[in-house]
C-alpha positions in Angstrom: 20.9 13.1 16.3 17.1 12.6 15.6 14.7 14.2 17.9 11.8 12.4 19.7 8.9 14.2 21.5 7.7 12.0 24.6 4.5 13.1 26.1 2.6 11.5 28.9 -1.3 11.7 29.1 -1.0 12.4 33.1 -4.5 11.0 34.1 -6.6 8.2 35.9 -8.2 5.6 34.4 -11.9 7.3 32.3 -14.3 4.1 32.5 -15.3 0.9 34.3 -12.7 1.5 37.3 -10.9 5.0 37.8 -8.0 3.1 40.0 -6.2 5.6 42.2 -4.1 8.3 41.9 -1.1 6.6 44.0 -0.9 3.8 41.7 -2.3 5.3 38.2 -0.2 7.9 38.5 2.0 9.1 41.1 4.0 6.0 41.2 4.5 5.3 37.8 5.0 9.0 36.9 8.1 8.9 39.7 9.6 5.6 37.6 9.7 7.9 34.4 10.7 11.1 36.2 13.9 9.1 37.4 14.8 7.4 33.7 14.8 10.8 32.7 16.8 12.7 35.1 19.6 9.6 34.9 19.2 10.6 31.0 19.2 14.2 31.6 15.8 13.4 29.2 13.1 15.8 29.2 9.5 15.3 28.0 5.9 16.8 27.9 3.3 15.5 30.6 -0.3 16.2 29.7 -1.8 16.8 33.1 -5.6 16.4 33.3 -6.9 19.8 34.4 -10.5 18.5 34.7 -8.8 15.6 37.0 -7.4 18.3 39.6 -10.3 21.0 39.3 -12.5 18.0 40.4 -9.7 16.9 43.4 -9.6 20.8 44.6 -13.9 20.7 44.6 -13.9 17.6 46.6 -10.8 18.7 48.3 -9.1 15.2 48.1 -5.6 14.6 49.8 -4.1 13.9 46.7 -4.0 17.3 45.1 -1.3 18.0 47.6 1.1 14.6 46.3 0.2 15.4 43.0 1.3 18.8 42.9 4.5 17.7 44.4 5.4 15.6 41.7 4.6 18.3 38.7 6.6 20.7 40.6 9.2 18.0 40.1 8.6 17.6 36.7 9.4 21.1 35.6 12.1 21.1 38.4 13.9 18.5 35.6 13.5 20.6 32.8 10.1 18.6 31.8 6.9 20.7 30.6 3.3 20.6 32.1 0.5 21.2 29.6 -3.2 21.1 29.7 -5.4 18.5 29.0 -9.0 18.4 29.7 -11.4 15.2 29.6 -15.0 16.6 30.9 -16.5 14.0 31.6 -15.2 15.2 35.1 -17.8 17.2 35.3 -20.0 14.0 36.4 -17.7 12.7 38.7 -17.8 11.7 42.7 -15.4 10.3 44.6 -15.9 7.2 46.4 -13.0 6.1 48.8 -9.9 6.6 47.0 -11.7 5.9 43.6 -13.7 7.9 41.7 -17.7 7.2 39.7 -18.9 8.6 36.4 -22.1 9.1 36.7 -22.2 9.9 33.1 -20.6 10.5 29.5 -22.6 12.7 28.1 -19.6 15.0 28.7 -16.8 12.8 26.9 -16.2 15.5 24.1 -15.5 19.1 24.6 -17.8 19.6 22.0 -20.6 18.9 24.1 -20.5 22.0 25.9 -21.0 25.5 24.8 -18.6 28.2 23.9 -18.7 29.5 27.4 -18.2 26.8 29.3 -15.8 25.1 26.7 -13.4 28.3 27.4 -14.2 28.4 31.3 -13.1 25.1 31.6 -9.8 25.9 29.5 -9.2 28.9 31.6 -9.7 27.4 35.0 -7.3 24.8 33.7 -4.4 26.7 32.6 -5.0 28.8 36.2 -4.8 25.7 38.4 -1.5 24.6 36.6 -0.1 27.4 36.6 -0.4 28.3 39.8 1.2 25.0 40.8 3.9 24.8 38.6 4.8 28.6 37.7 5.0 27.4 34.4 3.2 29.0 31.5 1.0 26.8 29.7 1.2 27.1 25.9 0.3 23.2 24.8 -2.5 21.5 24.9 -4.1 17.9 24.3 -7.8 17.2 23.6 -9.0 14.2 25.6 -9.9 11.3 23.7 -8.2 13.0 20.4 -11.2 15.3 20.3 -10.2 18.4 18.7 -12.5 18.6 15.9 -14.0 21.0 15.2 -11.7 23.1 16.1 -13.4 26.3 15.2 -15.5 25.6 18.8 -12.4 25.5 20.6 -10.0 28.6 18.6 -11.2 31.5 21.3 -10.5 29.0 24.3 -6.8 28.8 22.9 -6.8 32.2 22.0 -8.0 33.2 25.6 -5.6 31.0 27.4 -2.7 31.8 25.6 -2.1 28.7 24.1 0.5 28.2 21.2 0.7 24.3 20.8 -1.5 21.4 19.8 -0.5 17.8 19.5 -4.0 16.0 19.2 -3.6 15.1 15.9 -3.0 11.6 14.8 -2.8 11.5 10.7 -4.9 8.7 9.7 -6.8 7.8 12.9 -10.7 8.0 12.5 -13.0 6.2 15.6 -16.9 6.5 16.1 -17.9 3.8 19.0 -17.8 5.3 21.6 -21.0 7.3 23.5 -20.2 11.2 22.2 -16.6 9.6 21.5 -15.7 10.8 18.1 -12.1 12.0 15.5 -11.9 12.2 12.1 -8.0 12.6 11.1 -8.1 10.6 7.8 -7.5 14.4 5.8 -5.0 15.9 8.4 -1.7 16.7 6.9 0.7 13.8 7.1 3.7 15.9 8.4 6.1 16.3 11.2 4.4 19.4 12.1 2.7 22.5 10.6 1.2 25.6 11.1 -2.7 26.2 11.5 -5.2 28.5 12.0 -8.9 27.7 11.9 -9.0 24.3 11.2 -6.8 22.1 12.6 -6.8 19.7 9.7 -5.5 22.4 7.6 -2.3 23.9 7.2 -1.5 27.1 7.1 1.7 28.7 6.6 0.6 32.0 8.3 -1.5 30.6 11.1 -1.8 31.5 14.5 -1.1 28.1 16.2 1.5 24.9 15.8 0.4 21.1 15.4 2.9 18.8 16.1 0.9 15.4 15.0 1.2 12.4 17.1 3.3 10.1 14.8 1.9 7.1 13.0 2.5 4.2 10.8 1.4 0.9 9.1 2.1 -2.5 10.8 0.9 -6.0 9.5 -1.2 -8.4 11.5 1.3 -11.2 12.1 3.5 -8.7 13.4 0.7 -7.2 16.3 0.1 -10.8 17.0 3.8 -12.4 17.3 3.7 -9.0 20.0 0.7 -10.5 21.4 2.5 -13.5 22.0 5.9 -12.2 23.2 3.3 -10.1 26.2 1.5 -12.7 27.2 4.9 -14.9 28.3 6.2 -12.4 30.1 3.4 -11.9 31.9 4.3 -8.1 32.2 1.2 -6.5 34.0 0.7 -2.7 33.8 1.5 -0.4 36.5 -1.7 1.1 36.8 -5.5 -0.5 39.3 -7.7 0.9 37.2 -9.7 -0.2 33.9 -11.2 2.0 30.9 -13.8 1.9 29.2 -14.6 -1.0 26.8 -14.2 -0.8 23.2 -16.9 -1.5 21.0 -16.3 -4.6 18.3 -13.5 -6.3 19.8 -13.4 -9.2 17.8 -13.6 -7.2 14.9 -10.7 -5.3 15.7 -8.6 -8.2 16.2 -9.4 -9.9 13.2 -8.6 -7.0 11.1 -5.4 -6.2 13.1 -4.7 -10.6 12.3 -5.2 -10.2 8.4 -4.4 -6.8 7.3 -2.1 -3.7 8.0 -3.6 -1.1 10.5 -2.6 2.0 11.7 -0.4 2.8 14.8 0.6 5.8 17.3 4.3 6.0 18.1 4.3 4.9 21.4 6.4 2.5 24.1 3.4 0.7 25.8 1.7 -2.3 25.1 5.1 -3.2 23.1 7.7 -5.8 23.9 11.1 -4.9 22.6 10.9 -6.7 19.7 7.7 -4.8 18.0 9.4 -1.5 19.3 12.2 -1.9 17.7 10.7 -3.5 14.6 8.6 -0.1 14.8 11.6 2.4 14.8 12.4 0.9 11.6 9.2 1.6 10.5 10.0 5.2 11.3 13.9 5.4 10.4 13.5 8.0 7.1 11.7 10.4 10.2 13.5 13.5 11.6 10.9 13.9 13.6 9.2 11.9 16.1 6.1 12.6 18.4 4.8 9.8 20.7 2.2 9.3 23.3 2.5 6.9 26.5 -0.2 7.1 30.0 2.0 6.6 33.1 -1.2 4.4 34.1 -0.6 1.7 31.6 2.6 2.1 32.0 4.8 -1.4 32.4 8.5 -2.9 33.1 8.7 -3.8 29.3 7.7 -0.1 28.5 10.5 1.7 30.4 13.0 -0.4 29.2 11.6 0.8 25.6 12.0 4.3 27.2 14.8 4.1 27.8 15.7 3.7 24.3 14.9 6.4 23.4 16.3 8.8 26.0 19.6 7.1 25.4 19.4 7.2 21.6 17.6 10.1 20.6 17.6 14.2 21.3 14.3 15.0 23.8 12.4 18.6 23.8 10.5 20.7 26.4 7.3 22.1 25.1 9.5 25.5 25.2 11.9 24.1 23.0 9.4 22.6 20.8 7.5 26.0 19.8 10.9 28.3 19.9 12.3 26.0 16.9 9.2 24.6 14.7 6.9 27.6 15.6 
């Protein structure tokens, strides 16, 4: 049976409106948490660090649901891992909501050495100590991982094993401090690395496993465009991001030409999901990304695809075998 890696960016909404944790998060999360256990599915939930060092400063109430739920999550043979977005460092709460008062912070990268491995430390503490899980993965918020070199002692420190922030192909500069370049990564299921992240390296110290992608044409992003808009099928999540620069650009080019996609379930009807497993049949393995905030009905029926037709890994599993 082919393998697929599902991970979950565990997180609130980073831009225009943060939404709230009940419906962003914790109620979405729960819908995946019982597709899976039905499935006797496992997958690998990113949990924003940053999010829950900021909650335990402020000392919100919903620390307390949230650390119920990813006490569930490895209680169903899931993983927690660490991911950090620091523009947290420049948020306040307001009701049940949350401000950004700026994004200067938006990239690790635009913090020093110090506090770059403080905040990776005080992250792997605070899920630890929730979950009694070791944490040995990681995910760079907004894809950030580059250059890596500024991040290899914070992994070191932490103890961490596992990256999947790769995604072979992508390359974005709009956004303020919001910057990948993954155009020269390796183009493989996964590999070894050790200073560079973009490099493999058969003797290095830590293990990518790439976020998967592929080539779609236009017509067939905007027949999916169609096929979502009659069904009407609003995300899960009460929250908004932040805007992307050049829409109409981006849509044109998407019309017109083939462009590059993650391996995901949202923002797909069936039809383009499927259409995109093809795409993807000649793969052993596959690694894809999903947010329980934009999260839909359409989406977990594409879930549960894959749960029912494909082998699922732990983050344990994942580095005892390909590490």
């Amino acid at each position: 049976m082919r393998r697929a890696i599902l991970t979950f960016d565990y997180e609130l909404f980073l831009g225009q409106d943060s939404g709230t944790a009940q419906k962003s998060i914790i109620e979405p999360t729960d819908k995946v948490i019982k597709l899976l256990k039905v499935n006797s599915a496992k997958a690998i939930f990113f949990v924003d660090a940053t999010y829950l060092l900021a909650l335990k400063k402020y000392a919100s109430k919903d620390l307390e649901a949230i650390s119920r739920q990813l006490k569930e999550i490895v209680k169903i043979g899931s993983s927690v891992e660490l991911h950090l977005h620091p523009q947290w460092l420049d948020a306040k709460p307001e009701g049940e909501r949350w401000i950004f008062e700026s994004f200067e912070h938006y990239r690790l990268h635009s913090l020093s050495k110090d506090k770059i491995e403080e905040l990776f430390i005080d992250g792997v503490a605070i899920l630890e100590e929730i979950t009694g899980q070791k944490i040995r993965a990681f995910r760079a918020g907004g894809w950030s991982i580059t250059p890596f070199e500024l991040l290899k002692n914070a992994f070191k420190n932490s103890g961490l094993l596992l990256d999947m922030s790769v995604c072979p192909g992508f390359y974005k500069k709009e956004l303020p401090m919001h910057y990948y370049d993954f155009r020269n990564a390796p183009n493989e299921e996964y590999y070894k690395f050790s200073s560079d992240v973009l490099k493999k390296d058969n003797r290095g110290e830590f293990l990518e496993i790439p976020v998967t992608t592929y080539s779609m044409y236009g017509i067939d992003l905007a027949i999916n465009n169609i096929l979502k808009k009659l069904k009407k099928d609003a995300i899960f999540g009460d929250g908004k991001g932040l805007a992307s620069a050049n829409v109409q650009g981006n849509v044109l080019k998407r019309v017109f030409k083939k462009n590059l996609r993650r391996a995901t379930i949202e923002g797909q009807s069936s039809w383009f999901f499927k259409k995109s497993l093809k795409k993807l049949r000649d793969k052993k393995l596959l690694s894809f990304v999903m947010h329980p905030k934009t999260l839909n009905k359409e989406a977990l029926n594409n879930l549960q695809y894959l749960v029912k037709n494909f082998e699922t890994l732990n983050s344990a599993e994942i580095i005892k075998e390909y590490f």
